[in-house]
C-alpha positions, -999 to +999 in steps of 0.1 A: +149+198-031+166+169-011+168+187+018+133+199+020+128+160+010+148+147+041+136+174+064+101+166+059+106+126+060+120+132+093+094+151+106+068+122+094+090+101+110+091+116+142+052+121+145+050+081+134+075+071+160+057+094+188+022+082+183+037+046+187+048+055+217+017+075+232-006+047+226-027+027+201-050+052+197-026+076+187-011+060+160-047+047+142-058+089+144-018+100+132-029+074+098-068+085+100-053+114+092-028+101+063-054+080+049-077+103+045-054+131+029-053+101+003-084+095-002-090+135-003-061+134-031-075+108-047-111+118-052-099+150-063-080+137-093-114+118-096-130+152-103-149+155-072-149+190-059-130+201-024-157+202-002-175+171-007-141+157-009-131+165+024-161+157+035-162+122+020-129+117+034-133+130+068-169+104+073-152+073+060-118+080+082-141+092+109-162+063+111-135+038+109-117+053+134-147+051+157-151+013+145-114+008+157-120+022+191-150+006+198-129-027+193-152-040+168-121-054+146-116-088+159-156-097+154-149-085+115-126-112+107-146-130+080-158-096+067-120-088+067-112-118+048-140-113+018-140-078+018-101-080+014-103-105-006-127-087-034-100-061-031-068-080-037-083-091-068-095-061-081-061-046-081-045-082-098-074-069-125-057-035-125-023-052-126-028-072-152-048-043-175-018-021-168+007-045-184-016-051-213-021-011-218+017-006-210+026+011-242-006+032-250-019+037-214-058+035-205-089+054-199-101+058-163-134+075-162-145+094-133-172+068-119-142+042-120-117+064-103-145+075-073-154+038-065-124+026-063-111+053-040-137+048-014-136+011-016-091+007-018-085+038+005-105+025+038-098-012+033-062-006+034-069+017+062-086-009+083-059-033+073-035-013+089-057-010+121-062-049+124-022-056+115-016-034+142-042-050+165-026-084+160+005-078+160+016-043+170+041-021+154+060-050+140+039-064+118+031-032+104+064-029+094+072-058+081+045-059+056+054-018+050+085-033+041+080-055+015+067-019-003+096+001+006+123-026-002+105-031-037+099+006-044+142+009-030+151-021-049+135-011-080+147+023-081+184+015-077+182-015-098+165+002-125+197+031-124+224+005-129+203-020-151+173-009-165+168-009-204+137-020-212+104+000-198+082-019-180+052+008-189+064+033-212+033+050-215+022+051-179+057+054-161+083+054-184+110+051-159+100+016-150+120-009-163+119-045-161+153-049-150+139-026-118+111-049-110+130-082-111+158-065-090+129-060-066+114-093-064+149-107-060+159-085-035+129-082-013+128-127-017+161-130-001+156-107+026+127-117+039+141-156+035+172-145+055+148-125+074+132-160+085+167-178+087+176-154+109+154-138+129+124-160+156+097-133+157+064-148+143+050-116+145+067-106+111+046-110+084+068-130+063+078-152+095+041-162+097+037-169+065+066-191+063+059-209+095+018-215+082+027-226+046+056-247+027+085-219+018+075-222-018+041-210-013+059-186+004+080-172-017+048-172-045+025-153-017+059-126-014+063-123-050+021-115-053+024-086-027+055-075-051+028-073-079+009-054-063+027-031-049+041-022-086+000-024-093-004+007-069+019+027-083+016+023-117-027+028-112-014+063-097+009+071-126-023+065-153-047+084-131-020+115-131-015+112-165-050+114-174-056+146-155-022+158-167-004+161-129+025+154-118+018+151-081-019+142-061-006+176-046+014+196-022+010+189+008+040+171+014+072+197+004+096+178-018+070+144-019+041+154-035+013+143-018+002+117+008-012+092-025+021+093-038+036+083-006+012+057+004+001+046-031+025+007-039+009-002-002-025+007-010-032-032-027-004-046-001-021-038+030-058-055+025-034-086+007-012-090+037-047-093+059-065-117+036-035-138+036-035-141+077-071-143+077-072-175+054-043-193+071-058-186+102-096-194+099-090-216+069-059-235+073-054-234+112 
């Protein structure tokens, strides 16, 4: 299992790292594509049936896509910023009625799970597109990792520390002792991050530079939130359809929502952050 794990992040890896070097229109139809397995995955646990989730998929991916190659992204700015920011607070919503259902859970019913698949999927796909727009590969990753370092940070923490569950009945190996390891670690490094490194092009860098550094240390330990909020909205929706994976279409990873499911909230967050410092604060 954790070589078919490894093999398979390396080949992900290796078609990420070549469609950033072919071209920006390689890289937005390389995560056209992993978006919309998502949102395929996603409206399937939903109830929807294969066809017209495929189809569903295909259109909204399709159609932003097209959107991004016309270069109609930097005349959506102020759509970005309310659509986005709609979105960010929908998932602190979720956030906070996952901590207060943490030890029975919570019914998702199928309209619920449908809307907020074709509204969460594509505005974290267009995020993407107009972090990558702005601010190339780089700023991608930095707000990617702020996920990944909480997801890592959490994990390992939660091994050597964790005793109490964070969500018993949702994801019972969440513990609280993993998600404080997480906001610790991820704060540091990004403040060393700034210390350290002159590239305003980070996320975090911006942020800092834009705002007093305890703002931002309150905006970094928001995006935590939500990235715990994505995951923990994936577990419940598994759970209630009795899964253990959105599927199989990534040997030894499940599927592409399970991969992509803690940045889901943090991409349109990161975007509606920018967007009000920049048209509202600049």
């Amino acid at each position: 299992m954790l070589l078919t794990r490894v093999i398979t992040a390396v080949v992900l890896l290796a078609i990420l790292a070549l469609s950033i070097w072919i071209g920006p229109l390689a890289f937005a139809g390389v995560m056209a594509v992993a978006f919309g397995a998502t949102l395929f995955e996603w409206l399937r646990i939903g109830g929807l049936g294969g066809r017209p989730a495929l189809l569903l998929s295909v259109v909204e991916m399709v159609a932003q896509y097209s959107l991004y190659l016309a270069g109609g992204l930097p005349k959506m700015e102020w759509f970005l910023l309310l659509a986005n920011g709609f979105v960010m607070v929908a998932w602190a919503v979720i956030f906070f009625a996952v901590l207060m259902n943490r030890s029975k859970g919570f019914k998702v019913n199928q309209r619920q799970c449908l809307w907020s698949a074709v509204t969460f999927v594509p505005a974290a796909y267009l995020s993407l597109l107009w972090l990558f727009e702005v601010g190339d590969w780089v700023l991608v990753l930095s707000v990617l990792l702020i996920v990944w370092g909480a997801d890592i940070s959490a994990y390992f923490c939660g091994r050597a520390w964790g005793k109490h569950h964070m969500a018993p009945a949702i994801s019972p190996k969440k513990t609280w002792e993993g998600a404080i390891g997480a906001y610790v670690i991820v704060i540091i490094f990004f403040l060393l991050c700034y210390a350290f490194c002159d590239q305003i092009n980070v996320f975090t860098n911006f942020v800092f530079t834009h705002v007093n550094l305890l703002w931002g240390v309150l905006i970094l330990a928001l995006l935590v939130a939500l990235s715990i909020a994505g995951d923990l909205w994936e577990s419940q929706l598994k759970r209630l359809v009795g899964i253990k994976d959105s599927s199989n279409l990534l040997p030894g990873h499940g599927g592409f929502f399970d991969r992509m499911d803690a940045s889901l909230p943090v991409l349109p967050a990161s975007v509606f952050i920018m967007l009000w410092i920049k048209l509202l604060l600049l």
